[in-house]
C-alpha positions in Angstrom: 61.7 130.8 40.8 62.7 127.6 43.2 65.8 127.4 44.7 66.6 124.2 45.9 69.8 123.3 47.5 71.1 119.4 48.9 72.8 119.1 51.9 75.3 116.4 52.4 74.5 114.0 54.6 76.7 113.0 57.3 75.8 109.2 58.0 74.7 107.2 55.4 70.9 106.0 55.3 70.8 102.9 56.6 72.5 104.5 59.5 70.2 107.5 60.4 67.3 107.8 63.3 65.0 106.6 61.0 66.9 103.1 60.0 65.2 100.0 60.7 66.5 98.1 63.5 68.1 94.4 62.0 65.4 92.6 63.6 63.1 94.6 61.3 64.5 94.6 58.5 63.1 91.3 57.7 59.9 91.6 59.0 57.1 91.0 56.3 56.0 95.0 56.5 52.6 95.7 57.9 50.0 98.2 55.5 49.2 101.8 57.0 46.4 101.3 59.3 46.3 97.7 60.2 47.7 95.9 63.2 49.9 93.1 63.6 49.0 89.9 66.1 51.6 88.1 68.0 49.5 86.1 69.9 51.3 82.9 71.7 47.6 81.4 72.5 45.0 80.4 70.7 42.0 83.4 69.8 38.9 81.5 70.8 35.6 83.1 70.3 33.3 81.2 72.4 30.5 84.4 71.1 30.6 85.5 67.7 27.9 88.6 68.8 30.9 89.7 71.5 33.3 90.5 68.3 33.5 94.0 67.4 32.9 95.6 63.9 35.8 97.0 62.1 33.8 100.1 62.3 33.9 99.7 65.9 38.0 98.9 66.0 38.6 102.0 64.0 36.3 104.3 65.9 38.5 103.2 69.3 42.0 103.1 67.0 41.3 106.8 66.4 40.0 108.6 69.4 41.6 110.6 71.1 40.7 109.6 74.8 41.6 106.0 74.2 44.6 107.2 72.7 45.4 109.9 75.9 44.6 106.8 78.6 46.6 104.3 77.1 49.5 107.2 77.4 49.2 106.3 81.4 52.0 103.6 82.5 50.0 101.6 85.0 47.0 101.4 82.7 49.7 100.0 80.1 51.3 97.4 83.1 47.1 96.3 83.4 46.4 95.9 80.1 49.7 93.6 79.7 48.8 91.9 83.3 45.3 90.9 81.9 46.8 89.8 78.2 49.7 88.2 79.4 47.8 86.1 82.5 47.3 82.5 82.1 43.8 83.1 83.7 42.6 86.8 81.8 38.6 86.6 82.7 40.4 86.8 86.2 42.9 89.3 85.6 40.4 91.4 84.6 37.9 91.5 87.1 41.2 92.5 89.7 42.1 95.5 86.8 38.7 96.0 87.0 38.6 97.1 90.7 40.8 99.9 89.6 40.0 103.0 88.9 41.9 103.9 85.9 41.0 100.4 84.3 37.2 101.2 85.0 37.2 104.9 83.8 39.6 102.9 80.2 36.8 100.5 79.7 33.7 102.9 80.5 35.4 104.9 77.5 36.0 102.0 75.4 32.2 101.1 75.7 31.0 104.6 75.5 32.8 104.2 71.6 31.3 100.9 70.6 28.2 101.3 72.1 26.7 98.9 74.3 27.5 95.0 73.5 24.4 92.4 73.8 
């Protein structure tokens, strides 16, 4: 035997935590498991050996350490430096004096394996 009972609730729906801000309630949605690109400049691919499998993606979208860096706030603020710069190849070779962006990308290349 199931009891089940309903509890009122005290704000309507579109009104709880879990509404969808206006701005994205008209947003085309996204499916489970892929990721939307906003980029304002062109994707040029100069190397089509350099791109990464989606085996590879999914391997880095899912593991744990990637996930526990990008947690860090100045990794995030040199990861945005490098995307947002009008010059990223050198953007990244300054992130890359870091530490924390060398240890990131040692982790991210220990995942997809070594690139030719």
């Amino acid at each position: 035997m199931s009891i089940k009972a309903e509890i009122p609730c005290s704000k309507p729906a579109a009104e709880g935590p879990l509404a969808k801000p206006a701005s994205a309630q008209n947003e085309t949605p996204v499916p489970a498991g892929e990721v939307q690109w906003h980029a304002e400049r062109p994707l040029t691919i100069d190397d089509p050996t350099m791109v990464l499998e989606t085996s590879q993606l999914e391997s880095l979208a899912f593991s744990s350490e990637i996930c526990d860096a990008l947690k860090d706030d100045n990794l995030q603020k040199l990861i945005l430096s490098v995307d947002s710069s009008p010059d990223p190849e050198s953007e990244l070779a300054k992130a890359m004096e870091t530490d924390a962006f060398r240890i990131f990308a040692d982790k991210i290349l220990s995942i997809v394996g070594p690139l030719p």
